[in-house]
C-alpha distance (Angstrom), angle and dihedral (degrees) to the residues before:
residue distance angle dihedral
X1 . . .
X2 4.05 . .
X3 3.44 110.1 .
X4 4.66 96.1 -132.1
X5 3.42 122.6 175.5
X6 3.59 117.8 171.6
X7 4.04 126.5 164.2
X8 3.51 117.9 179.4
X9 3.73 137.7 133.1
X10 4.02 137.7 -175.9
X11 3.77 115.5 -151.5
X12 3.57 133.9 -165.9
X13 3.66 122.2 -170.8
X14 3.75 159.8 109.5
X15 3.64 121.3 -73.7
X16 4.19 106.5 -118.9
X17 3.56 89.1 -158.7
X18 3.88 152.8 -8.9
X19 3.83 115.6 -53.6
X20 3.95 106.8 -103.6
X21 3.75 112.2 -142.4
X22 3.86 111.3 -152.4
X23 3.56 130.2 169.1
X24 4.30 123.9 -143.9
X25 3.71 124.7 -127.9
X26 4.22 77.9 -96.2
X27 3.40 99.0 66.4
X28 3.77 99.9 -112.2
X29 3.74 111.8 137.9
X30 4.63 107.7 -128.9
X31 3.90 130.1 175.9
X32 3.60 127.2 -147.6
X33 3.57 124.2 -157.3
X34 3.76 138.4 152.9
X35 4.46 124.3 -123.1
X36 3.77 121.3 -150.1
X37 3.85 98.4 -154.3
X38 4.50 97.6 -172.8
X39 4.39 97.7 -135.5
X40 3.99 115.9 -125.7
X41 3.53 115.1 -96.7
X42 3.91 119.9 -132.0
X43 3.77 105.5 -129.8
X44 3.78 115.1 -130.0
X45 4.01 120.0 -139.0
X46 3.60 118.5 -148.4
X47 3.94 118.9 -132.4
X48 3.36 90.9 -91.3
X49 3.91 93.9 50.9
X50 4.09 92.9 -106.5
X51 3.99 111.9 132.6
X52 3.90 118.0 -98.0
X53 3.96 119.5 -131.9
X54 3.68 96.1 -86.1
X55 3.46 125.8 -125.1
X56 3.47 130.3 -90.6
X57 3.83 101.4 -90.1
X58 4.02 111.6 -124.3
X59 3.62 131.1 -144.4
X60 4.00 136.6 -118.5
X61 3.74 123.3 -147.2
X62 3.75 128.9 -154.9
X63 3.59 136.9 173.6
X64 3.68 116.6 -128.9
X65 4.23 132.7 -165.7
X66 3.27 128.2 -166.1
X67 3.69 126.2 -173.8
X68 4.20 135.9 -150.6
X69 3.81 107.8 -31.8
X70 3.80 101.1 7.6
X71 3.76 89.6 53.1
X72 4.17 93.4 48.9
X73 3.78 88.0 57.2
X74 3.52 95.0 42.7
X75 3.94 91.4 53.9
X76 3.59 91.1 41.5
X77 3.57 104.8 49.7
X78 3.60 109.6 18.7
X79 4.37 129.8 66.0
X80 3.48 145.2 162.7
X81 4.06 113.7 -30.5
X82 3.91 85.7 1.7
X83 3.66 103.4 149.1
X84 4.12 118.4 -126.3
X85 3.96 144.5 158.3
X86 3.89 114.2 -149.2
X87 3.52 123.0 -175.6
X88 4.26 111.4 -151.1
X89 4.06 138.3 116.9
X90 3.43 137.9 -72.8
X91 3.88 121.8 -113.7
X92 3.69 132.4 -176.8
X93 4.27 119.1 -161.9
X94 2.73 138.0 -177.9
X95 4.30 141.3 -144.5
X96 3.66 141.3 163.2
X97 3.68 114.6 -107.7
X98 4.19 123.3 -142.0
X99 3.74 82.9 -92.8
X100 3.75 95.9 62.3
X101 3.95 92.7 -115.5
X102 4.10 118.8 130.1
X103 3.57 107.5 -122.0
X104 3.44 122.4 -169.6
X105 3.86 129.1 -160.9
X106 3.91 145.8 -179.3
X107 3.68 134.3 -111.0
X108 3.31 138.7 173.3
X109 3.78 117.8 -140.7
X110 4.20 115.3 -150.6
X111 3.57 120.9 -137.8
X112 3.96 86.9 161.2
X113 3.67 139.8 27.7
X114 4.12 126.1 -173.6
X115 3.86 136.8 -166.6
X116 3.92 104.1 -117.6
X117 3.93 97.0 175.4
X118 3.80 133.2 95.2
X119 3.80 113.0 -120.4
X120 3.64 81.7 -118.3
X121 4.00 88.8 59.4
X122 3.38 111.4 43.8
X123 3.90 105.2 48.4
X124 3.38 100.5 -108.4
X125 3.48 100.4 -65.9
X126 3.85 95.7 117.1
X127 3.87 92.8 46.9
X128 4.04 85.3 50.0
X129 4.04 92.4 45.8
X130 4.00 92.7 44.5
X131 3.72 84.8 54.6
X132 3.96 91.9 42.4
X133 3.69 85.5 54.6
X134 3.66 99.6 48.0
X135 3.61 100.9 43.0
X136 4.18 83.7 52.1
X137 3.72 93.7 50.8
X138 3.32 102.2 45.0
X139 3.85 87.7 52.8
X140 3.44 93.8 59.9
X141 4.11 102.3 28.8
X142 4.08 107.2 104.0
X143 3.60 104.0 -108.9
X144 3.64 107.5 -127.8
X145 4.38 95.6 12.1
X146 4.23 116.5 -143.6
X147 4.03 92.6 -0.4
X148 3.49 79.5 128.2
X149 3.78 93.1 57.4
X150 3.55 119.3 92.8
X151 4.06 113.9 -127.2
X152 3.31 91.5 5.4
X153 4.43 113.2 99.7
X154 3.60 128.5 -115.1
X155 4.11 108.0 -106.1
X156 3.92 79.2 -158.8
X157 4.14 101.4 71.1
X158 3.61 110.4 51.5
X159 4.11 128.5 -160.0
X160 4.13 117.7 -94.6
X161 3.32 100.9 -99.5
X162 3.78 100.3 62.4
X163 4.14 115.7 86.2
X164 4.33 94.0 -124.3
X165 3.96 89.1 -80.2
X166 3.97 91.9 -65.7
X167 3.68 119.0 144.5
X168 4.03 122.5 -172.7
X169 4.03 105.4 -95.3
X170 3.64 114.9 -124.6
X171 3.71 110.8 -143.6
X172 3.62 101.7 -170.4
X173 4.28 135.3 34.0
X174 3.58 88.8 -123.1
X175 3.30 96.4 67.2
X176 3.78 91.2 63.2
X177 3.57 113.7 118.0
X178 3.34 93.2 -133.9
């Protein structure tokens, strides 16, 4: 028999509240935060195959960390009812509470975090964070990367038939084609 282990999950929710940055007695910098993820709802059918009122749809809660990096641009661009998928792993601890009982609880450890929101949705803080992001990276992106390199081609010049890298802007979601 194979020995698999695989432990992976994708997560797409609503932020319950404002990213807490933290730091451990180590030094490395970790937010907290809690994801409402809303459960699907089973339609019911009538006898005559006509859709039932459907039930009110419940939620799912589930604490998240996110360390160095991950947690900065979690804290930065992301608050309260924010929406956002992260991808990560479960883990179960455990502790001993005041009483003496062991207590065990889940968290979900992020490896990834993703806007979900429209620029029209969230306020403009995803507009202002993709910006944020940009303006960082190309600060600190080599400009033309291995040019230096012997064999190995310039990413900088580019062949004839491609426009310089520029794509058409699209100023609003609803011109999505999709």
């Amino acid at each position: 028999m194979a020995n698999f282990n695989m432990n992976k999950v994708i997560l797409g929710g609503r932020l319950t509240g404002d990213p807490e940055m933290k730091q451990s007695q180590s030094g490395i910098a970790f937010a907290t935060f809690s994801i409402a993820v809303n459960r699907r709802v089973a339609r019911q059918q009538d006898a005559n195959g006509m859709p039932v009122q459907n039930q009110q749809p419940t939620a799912d809660f589930f604490n998240c960390t996110a360390f160095r990096g991950q947690a900065e641009f979690i804290c930065r661009y992301f608050h309260r009812a924010s929406s956002i998928c992260i991808v990560g792993q479960v883990q179960n601890n455990t502790y001993t509470d005041q009483q003496g009982n062991k207590r065990t609880y889940t968290n979900i450890v992020v490896d990834e975090a993703y806007f979900v929101d429209a620029k029209s949705e969230n306020g403009g803080y995803q507009q202002q964070g993709a910006q944020d992001y940009q303006a960082n990276y190309q600060q600190s992106a080599p400009q033309q990367p291995f040019a230096q390199e012997g064999n190995i081609p310039s990413f900088a010049s580019q062949p004839d038939n491609v426009s310089g890298g520029q794509f058409k802007e699209i100023n609003n979601d609803d011109d999505l084609p999709f």
